[in-house]
C-alpha positions in Angstrom: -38.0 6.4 54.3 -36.1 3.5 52.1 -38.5 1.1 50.8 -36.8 -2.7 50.8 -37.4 -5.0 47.8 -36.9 -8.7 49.7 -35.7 -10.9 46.2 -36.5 -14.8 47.6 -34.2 -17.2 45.6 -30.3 -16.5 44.4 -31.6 -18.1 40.6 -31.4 -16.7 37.4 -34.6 -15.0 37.5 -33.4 -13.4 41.0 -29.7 -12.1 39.4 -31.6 -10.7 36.2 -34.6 -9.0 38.7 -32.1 -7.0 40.9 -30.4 -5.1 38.0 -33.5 -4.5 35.8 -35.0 -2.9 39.4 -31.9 -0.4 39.3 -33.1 -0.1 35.5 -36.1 0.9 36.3 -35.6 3.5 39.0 -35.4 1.2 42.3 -33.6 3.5 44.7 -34.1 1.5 47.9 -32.5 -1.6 49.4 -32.4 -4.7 47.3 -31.9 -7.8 49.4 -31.7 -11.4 47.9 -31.8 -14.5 50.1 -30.6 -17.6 49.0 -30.5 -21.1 50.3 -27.3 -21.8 48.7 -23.5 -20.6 49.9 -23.5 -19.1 46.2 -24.3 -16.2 44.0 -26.3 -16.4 41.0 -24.5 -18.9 38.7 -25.5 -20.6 35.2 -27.2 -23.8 35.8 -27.2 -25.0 31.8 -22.8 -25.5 32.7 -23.6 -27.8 35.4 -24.1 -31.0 33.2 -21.8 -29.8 30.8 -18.5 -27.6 31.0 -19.0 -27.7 35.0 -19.2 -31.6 35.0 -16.2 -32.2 33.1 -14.0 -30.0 34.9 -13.5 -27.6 31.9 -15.2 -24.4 34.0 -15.3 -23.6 37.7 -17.3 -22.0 40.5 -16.5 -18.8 39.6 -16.4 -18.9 35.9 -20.3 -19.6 35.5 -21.4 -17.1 38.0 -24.3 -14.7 36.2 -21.9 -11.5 37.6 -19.3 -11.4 39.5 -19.1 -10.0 43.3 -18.3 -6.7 42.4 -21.0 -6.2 40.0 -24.0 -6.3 42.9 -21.5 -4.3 45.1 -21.8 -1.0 42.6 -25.8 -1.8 42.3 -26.0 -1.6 45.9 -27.5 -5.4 46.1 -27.1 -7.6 48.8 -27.3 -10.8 49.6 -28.1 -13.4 52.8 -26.7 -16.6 51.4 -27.0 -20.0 53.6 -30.3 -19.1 54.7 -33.7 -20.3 53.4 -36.9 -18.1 54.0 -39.3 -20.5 56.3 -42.9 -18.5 56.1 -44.1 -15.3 54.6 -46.8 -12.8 56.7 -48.2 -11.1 53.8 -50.4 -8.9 56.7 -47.1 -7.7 58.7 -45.0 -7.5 55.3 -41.8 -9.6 56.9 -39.9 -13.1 55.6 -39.2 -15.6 58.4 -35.8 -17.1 57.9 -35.0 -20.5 59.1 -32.8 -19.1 61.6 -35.7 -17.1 63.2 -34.8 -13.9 62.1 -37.3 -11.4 60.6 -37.2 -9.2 58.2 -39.1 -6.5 56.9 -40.0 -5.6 53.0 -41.8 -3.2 51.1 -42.1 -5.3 47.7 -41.4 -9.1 47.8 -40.3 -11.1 44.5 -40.8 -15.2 44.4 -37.6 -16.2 42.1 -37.8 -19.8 44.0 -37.1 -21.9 40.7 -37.6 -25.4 41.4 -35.7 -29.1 42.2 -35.2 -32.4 41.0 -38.1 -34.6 41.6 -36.5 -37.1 43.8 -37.2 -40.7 43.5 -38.1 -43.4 46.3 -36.7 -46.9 45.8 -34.6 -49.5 47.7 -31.1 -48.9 48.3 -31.7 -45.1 47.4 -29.5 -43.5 50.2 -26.4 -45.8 48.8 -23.2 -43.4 48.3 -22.2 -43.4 44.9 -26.1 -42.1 43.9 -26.9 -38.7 42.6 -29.1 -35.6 42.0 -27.9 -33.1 39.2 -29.6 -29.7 40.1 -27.1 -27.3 42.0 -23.3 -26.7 42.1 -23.1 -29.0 45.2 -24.9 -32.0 43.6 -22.3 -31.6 40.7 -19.1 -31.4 43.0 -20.3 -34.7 44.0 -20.5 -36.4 40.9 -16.9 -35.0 39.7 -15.4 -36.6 43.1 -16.6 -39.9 41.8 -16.1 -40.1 38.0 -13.4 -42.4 37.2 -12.3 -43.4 33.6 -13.9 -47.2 32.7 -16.0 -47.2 35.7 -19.4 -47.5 35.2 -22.5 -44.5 35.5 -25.7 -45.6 35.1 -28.0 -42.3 34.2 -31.7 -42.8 35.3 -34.2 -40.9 33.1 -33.5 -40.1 29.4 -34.6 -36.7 29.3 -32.3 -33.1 28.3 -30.3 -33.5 31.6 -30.0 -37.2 31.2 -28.5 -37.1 27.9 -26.2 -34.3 28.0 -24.6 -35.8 31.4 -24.7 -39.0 29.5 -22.2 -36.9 26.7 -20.4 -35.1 29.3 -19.2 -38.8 31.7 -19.0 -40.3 28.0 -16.2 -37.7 27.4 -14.4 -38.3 30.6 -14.1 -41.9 29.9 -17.0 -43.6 31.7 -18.6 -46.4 30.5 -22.2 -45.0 31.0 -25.9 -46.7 30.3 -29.2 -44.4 30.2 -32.3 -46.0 31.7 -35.5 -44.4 30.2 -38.7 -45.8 31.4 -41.0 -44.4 28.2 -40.6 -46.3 24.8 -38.5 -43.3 23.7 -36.1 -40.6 25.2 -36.9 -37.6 25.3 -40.7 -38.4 24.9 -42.1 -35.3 26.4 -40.5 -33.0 24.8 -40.2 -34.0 21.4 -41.5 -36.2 18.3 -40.1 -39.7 17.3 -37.5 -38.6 15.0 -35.7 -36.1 16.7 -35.7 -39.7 19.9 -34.8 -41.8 17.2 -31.7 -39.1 16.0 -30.2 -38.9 19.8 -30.6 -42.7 20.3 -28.6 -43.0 17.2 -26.1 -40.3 18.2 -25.9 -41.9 21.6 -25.1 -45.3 20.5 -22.7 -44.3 17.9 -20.4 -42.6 21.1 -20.9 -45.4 22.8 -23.6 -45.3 25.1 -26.2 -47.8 26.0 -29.8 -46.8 25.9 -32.1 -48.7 27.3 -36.5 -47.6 27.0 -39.3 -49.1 28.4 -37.6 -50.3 31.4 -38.6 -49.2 35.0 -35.8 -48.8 37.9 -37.0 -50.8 40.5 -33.8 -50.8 43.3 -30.5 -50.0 43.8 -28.1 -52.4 45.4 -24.4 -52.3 46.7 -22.4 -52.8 50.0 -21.4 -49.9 51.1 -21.7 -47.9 48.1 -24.1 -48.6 45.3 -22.8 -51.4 42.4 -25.7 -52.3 40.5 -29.2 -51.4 39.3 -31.9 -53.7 39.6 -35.0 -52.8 37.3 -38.3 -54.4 37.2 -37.9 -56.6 34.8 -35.4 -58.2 36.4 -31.9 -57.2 34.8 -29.5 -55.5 36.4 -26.5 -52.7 35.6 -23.4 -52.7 37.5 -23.0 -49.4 38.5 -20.2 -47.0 40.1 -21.7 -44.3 40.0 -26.1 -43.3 39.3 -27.5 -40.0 38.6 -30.7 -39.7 38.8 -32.7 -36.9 36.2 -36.1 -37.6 36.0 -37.9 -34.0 36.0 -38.1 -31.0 38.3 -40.7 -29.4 40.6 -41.1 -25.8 41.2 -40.8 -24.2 44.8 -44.5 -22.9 45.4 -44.5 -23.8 49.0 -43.8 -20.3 50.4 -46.2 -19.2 47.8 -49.0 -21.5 49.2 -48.8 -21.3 52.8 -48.8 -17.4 52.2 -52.1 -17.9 50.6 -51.3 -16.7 47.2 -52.5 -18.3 44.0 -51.5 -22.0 43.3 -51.6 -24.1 39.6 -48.8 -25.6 38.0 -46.8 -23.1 39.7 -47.8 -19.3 41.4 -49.9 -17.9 39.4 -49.1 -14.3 38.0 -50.1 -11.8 35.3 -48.5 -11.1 32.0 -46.8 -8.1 34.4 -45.5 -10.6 36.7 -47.6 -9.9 39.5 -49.0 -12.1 41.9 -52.8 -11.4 43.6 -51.1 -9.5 46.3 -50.0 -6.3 45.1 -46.7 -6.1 47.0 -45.6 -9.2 45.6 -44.1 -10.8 42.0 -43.0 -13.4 41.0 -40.1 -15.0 38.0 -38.7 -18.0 36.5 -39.4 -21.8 36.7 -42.1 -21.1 39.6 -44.8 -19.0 37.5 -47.8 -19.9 36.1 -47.8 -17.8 33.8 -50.1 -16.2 30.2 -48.4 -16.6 26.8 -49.9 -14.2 24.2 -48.1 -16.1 21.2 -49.4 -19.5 22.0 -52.5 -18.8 24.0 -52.4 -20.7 26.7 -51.0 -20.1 30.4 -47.9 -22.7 31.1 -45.0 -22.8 33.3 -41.5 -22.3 31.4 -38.1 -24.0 32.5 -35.6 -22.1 30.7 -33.1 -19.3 31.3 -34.9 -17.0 29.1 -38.2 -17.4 30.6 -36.5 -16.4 33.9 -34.7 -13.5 32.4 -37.2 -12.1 30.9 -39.9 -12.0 32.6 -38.2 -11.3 35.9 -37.9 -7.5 33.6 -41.2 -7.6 33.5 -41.7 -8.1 37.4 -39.2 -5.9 38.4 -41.1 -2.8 36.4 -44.1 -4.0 37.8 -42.7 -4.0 41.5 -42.0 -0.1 40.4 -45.4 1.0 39.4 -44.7 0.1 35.2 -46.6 -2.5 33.1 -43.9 -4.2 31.0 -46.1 -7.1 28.7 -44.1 -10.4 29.4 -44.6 -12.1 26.0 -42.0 -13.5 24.5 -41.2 -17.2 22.4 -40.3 -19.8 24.7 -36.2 -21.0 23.5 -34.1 -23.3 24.7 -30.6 -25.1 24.2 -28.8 -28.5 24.9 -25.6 -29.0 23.9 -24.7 -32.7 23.3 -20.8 -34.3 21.8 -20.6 -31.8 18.7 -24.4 -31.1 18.6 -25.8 -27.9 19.6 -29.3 -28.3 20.1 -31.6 -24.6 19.6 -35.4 -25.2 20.1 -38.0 -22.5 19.2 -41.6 -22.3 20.4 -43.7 -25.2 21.9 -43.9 -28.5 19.9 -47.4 -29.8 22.2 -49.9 -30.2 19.8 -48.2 -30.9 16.5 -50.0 -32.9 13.5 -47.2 -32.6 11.3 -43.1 -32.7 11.0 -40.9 -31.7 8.3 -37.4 -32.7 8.5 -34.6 -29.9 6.7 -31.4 -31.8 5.8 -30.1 -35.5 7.1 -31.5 -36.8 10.0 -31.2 -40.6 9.7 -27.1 -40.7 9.2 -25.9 -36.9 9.5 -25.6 -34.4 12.5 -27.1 -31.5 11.0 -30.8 -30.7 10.3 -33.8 -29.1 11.7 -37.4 -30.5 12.4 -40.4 -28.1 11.9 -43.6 -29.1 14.2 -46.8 -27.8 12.2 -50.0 -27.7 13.3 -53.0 -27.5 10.5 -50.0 -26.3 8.0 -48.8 -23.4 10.6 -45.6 -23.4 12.1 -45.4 -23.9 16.2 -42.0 -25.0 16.7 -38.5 -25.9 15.3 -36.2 -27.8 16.8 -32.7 -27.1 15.0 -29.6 -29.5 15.5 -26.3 -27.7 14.2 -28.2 -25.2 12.0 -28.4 -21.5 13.5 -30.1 -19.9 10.3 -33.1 -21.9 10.5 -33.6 -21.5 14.4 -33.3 -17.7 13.6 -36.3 -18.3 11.1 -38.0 -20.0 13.1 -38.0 -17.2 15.6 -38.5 -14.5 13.2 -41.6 -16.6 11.7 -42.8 -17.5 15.6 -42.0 -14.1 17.0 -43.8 -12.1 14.4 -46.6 -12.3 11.2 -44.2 -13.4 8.8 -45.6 -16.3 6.6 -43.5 -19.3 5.7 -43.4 -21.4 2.6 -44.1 -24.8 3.8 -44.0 -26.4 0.5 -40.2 -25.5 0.2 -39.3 -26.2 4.2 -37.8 -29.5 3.1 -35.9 -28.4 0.0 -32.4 -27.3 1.1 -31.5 -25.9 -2.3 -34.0 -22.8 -0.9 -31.4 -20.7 1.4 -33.9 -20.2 4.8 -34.4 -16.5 4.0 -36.4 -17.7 1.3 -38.2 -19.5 3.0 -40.6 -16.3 4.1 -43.3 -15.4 2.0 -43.6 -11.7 0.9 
């Protein structure tokens, strides 16, 4: 009899899953439900190249149509997956329909952490997660209108760049003392501030939004301190949440996110799970964390998708990510938490090109590289592997980076 692989979530971690289980040997039916009228697209274009009009629908899709078609993968899109029976083996679908499944895969990812405030349901304000939310913003960006862009994190910043570019006059409200506080040290805050400013946009830290106020539509910002931005247009980026729900009410393992193995697997045999929703071990770093990043989701949904046919695939690879801001192209390696040390590579008070290295008790733990591909590659290399680095010469930019490793 054909076993069924139920894939719950059109994401990146889902699109990635289906063809490593054909890969591996998966000979049954591959089904992926998805609560959007979409197939698996980029998200990183959204606040970018989507935004500004420069790419379509189609144009970031992970694969197009045809590509699933010859791996014998379907989908069920505009439906959302109400309850799991982990007993019976069947998905409940919002509609009411049941279906069965031999091997179940969580690739829920996650969505914006909303806000709740006065005048919050005004027209004119604005999520930024899925193609839908983004269609809504391009409707509404007009050249010398105002944007206001709550939160100063990644997604704040780069849809600050991209309505900068289209000719908005656009102001970043930050509530911390610095953007991008979370995820990085004071210098690297201090260089997209700068950046920022010099294009033209206003950011403002330490100030908390406290409504939102307009007839009819929204107009201005209100924040607690009492000053106010008009305001045309607001989106709102202050964080994500991952989709553990299904996982919870089915009874599996919840912390941060589902908990899985380093195979992928969740406590129930028959089911994995990928992407932004795992909890999840990291061998290089030591710790278990949950990951927000399109290679995360792509590779570990290779390791699930072995495990979901009987193979142990370790999933231990260096967290990277991207952001692309104006003529900067952001590449991060590793995880910066925990730094007692950074050493700045070329010019980072009046320049756009340098890298910051995040040591910890003179090791290296991260790299965050603006503009400068051969030092995020060695920061990798160093990262990925047991290659030593000479951290007396990290500054000196006379020493080419392949230097840089010891013998």
């Amino acid at each position: 009899m054909t076993q069924t692989c139920i894939v719950i979530g059109a994401s990146h971690a889902a699109a990635q899953l289906t063809v490593s289980l054909r890969q591996e040997g998966w000979d049954g039916q591959i089904l992926v439900i998805g609560d959007e009228a979409y197939l698996p697209y980029h998200h990183p274009p959204l606040s970018k190249a989507f935004l500004s009009g420069d790419q379509s629908a189609q144009d970031i899709l992970i694969r197009k149509p045809n590509f699933y078609e010859q791996k014998d993968v379907e989908f069920k899109l505009g439906a959302r997956v109400e309850d799991i029976d982990r007993l019976a083996k069947t998905v409940t679908l919002d509609s009411g329909e049941k279906l069965n499944y031999d091997k179940l895969a969580l690739c829920t990812g996650s969505r914006v952490r909303k806000v709740e405030l006065p005048g919050i349901d005004l027209p004119g304000i604005h999520y930024l997660r899925d193609l839908k939310d983004v269609a809504g913003i391009r409707e509404e960006i007009q050249p010398g209108k105002h944007a206001v862009i709550v939160g100063g994190g990644y997604i704040g910043l780069e849809t600050a760049a991209s309505l900068k570019k289209l000719g908005m006059q656009v102001t970043v409200l930050e509530m911390a003392p610095r953007v991008l506080a979370r995820v990085t040290a004071p210098e690297l805050s201090e260089f997209y501030t700068r950046v920022h400013t010099e294009e033209g946009v206003a950011i403002k830290t330490g100030i908390a939004v406290a409504a939102f106020e307009g007839d009819g539509r929204v107009q201005q910002v209100v924040c607690a301190d009492g000053s106010n931005f008009p305001a045309d247009l607001v989106v709102i980026g202050v964080g994500i949440v991952p989709n553990v729900e299904l996982a919870m009410t089915s009874g599996l393992t919840v912390d941060n996110g589902v908990v899985v193995d380093e195979f992928g697997r969740t406590d129930d045999p028959d089911i994995v799970a990928a992407g932004d929703v795992t909890n999840h071990y990291n061998g290089i770093y030591d710790i278990r964390l949950r990951l927000e990043s399109v290679p995360n989701a792509s590779d570990q949904a290779k390791s699930a998708a072995a495990a979901i046919c009987g193979k142990e695939k370790v999933y231990c690879t260096l967290p990277w990510f991207w952001s692309d801001q104006y003529d900067l192209k952001l590449q991060i390696a590793g995880l910066s938490q925990g730094y007692d040390q950074v050493v700045v590579r070329g010019d980072i008070q009046s320049g756009r090109s340098f890298s910051a290295f995040y040591l910890r008790e003179g090791k290296l733990i991260a790299a965050d590289c603006v503009n400068r591909p051969a030092e995020f590659m060695l920061a990798k290399k160093v990262l990925s592997t047991d290659a030593k680095l000479d951290i007396t010469k990290l500054a000196d930019e006379s020493v080419p980076p392949k230097e840089l490793i010891l013998s």
